[in-house]
C-alpha positions as CSV (number, residue, x, y, z in Angstrom):
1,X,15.8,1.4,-9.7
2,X,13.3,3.4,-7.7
3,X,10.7,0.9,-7.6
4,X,12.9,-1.7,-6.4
5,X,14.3,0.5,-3.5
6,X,10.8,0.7,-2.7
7,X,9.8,-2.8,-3.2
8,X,12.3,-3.7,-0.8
9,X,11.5,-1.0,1.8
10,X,7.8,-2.4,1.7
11,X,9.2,-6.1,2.2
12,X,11.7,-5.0,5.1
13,X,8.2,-3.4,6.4
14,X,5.7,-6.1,5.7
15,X,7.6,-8.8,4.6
16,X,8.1,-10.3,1.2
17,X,5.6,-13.1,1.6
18,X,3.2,-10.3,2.2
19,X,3.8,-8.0,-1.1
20,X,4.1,-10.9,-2.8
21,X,0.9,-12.1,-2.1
22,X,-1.1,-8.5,-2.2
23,X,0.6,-7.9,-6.1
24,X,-0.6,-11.4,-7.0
25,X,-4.3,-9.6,-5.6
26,X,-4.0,-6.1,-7.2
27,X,-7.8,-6.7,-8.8
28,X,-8.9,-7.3,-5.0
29,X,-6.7,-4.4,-4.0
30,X,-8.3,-2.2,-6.5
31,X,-11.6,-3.1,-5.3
32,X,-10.8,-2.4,-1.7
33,X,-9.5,1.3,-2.7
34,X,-12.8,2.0,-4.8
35,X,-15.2,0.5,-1.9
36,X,-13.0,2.2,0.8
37,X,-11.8,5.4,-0.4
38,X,-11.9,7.1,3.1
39,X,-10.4,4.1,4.9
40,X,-7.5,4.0,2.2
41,X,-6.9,7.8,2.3
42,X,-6.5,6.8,6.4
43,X,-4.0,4.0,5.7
44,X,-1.9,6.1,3.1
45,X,-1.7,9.1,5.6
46,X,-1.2,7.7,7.9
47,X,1.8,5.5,6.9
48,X,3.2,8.8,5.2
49,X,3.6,10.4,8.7
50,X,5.9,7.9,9.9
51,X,10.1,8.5,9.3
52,X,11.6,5.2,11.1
53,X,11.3,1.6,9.7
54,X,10.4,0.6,13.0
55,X,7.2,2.8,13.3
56,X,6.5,1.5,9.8
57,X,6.5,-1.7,10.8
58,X,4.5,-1.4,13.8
59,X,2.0,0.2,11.9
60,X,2.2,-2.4,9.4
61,X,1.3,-4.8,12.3
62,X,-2.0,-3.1,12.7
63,X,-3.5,-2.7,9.6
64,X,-6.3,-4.6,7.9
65,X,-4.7,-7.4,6.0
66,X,-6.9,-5.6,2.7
67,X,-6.0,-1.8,3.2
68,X,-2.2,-3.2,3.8
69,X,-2.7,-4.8,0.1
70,X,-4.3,-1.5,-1.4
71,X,-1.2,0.3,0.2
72,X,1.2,-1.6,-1.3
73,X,-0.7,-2.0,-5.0
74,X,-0.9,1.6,-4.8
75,X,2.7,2.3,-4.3
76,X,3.9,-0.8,-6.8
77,X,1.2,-2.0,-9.6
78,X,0.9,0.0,-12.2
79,X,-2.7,-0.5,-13.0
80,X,-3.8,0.2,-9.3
81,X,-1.5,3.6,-9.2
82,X,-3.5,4.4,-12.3
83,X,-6.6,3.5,-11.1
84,X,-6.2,5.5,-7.5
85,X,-4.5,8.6,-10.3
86,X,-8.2,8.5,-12.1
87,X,-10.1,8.3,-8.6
88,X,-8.1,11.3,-7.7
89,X,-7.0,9.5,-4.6
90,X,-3.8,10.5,-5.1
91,X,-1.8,11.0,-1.4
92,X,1.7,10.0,-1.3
C-alpha cells in the first residue's frame, strides 16, 4: 500500500511517463548513484526539504533527467534501494 502511495506521489510530481521510464532504467540509475554519490546525496536532500507538491514539482522541473531517475529508483526499485543501503547512501 505504501509503495503505491508513493509511486503515485512521484508520478503526480514527475509524471508517470517519467517513473515509468526511469524503473524501466534502474541499471542506469544505479550507475548514476555509484558515479555520483555527492550529486545524489544533493538531489535526495534536497527534495527531502520540500513539504508542498508544488515545490516538489518545481524542483522536479530542475533536475538532471539522470539524478531525477536515481531519485526515483531509490525510493521504488528494490535492487537500487539495496544497492544505495550497501553504499551507505542511505538519506531519506
Amino acid at each position: 500500500m505504501l509503495h503505491r502511495q508513493l509511486r503515485t506521489a512521484l508520478e503526480e510530481i514527475f509524471g508517470a511517463d517519467y517513473v515509468d521510464e526511469a524503473l524501466r532504467r534502474s541499471e542506469y540509475a544505479q550507475l548514476v548513484i555509484h558515479e555520483m554519490p555527492e550529486d545524489f546525496k544533493k538531489t535526495v536532500l534536497g527534495f527531502q526539504r520540500l513539504n508542498y507538491r508544488d515545490e516538489q514539482s518545481a524542483y522536479a522541473q530542475t533536475l538532471d533527467r539522470q539524478l531525477g531517475f536515481a531519485l526515483i529508483c531509490s525510493l521504488l526499485d528494490n535492487s537500487t534501494r539495496e544497492m544505495v543501503a550497501d553504499l551507505g547512501l542511505n538519506y531519506l
